[in-house]
N, C-alpha and C positions, 0 to 999 in steps of 0.2 A: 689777113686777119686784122680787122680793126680796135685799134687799142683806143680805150675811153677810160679818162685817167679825171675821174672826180673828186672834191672832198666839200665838208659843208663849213669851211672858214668863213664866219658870216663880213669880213671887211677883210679885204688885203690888200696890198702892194702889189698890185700884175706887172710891172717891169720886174722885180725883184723874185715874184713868184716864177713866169718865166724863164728867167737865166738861171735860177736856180733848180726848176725840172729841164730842162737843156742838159745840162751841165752836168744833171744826172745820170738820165738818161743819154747822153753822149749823143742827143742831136743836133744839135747845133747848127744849121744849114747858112745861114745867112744873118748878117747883122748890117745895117746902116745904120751908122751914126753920125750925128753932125761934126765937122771939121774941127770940135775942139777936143773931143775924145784922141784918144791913139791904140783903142782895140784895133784888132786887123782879125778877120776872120775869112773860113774860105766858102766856094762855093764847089759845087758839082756839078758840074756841065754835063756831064752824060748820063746825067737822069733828067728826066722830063719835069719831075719836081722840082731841081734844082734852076731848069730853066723858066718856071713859069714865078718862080720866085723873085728870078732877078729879073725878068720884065715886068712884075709888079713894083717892084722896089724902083726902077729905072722910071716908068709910068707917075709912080708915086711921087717922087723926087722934079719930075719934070711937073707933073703939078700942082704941087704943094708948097715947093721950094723951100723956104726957109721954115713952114710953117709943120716940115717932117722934121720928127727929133731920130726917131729909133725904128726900127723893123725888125722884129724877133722872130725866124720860123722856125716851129719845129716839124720833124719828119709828117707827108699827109695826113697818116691816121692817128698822129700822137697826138692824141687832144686833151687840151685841158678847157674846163667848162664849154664842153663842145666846138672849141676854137684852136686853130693849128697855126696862128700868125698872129701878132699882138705889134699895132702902130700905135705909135704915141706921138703925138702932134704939140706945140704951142697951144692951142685953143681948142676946144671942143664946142666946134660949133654945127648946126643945120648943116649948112655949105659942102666944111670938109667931112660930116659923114656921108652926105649923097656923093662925092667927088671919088670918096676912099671905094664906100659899094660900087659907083660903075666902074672903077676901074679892076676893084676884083671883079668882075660879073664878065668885065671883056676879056681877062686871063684866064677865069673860067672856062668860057667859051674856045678860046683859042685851043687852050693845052690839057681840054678835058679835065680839070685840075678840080679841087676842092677846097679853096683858100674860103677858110673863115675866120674872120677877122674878128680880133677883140680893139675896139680903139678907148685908149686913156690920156687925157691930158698931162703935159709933164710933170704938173705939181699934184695929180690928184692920188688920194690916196686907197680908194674902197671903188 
């Protein structure tokens, strides 16, 4: 059953909006954050989501490097503004959105999955 979870906030905080439907909803799957946080979050290995999550995040992380901040997934079909993962990068640029799309497109592919990504800059707000 696909859940599609809308509203028409016309500006917000999507890190803030995220962990706070997460949090609600009690999906929580995965978090990467850079080395200066101290969340600790878990994953789920024996689900297929769980795994195409952390080879996204792994993917991501190898190549974006310093320039990933955060990876927020929630459960496949828990979507907000039609998006079930939200990256938030340093810069928002051409580059790392083509780089962030093919690398969901090859986890896609791989794990039949449906990662759609919301990406936000770390300082942006709307």
């Amino acid at each position: 059953m696909k859940s599609t979870m809308k509203t028409s906030i016309p500006t917000c905080d999507f890190p803030r909006l995220f962990h706070t439907l997460a949090r609600a909803l009690q999906t929580y799957r995965f978090i990467y954050r850079s080395p200066q946080t101290q969340n600790v979050y878990t994953l789920n290995f024996t689900e297929e989501w769980g795994r195409a999550l952390y080879d996204f995040t792994r993917m991501l992380r190898d190549e974006l490097r310093e320039e990933l901040i955060m990876i927020i997934g929630l459960e496949e079909d828990d979507l907000v503004y039609d998006r079930n993962v939200l990256v938030v990068v340093r810069s928002k640029t051409d580059d790392v959105i083509r780089r962030i799309a093919r690398v969901a497109l090859e986890v896609n592919r791989e794990y039949g999955a449906s990662i759609n990504f919301y990406m936000s800059a770390e300082n942006e707000q709307n």
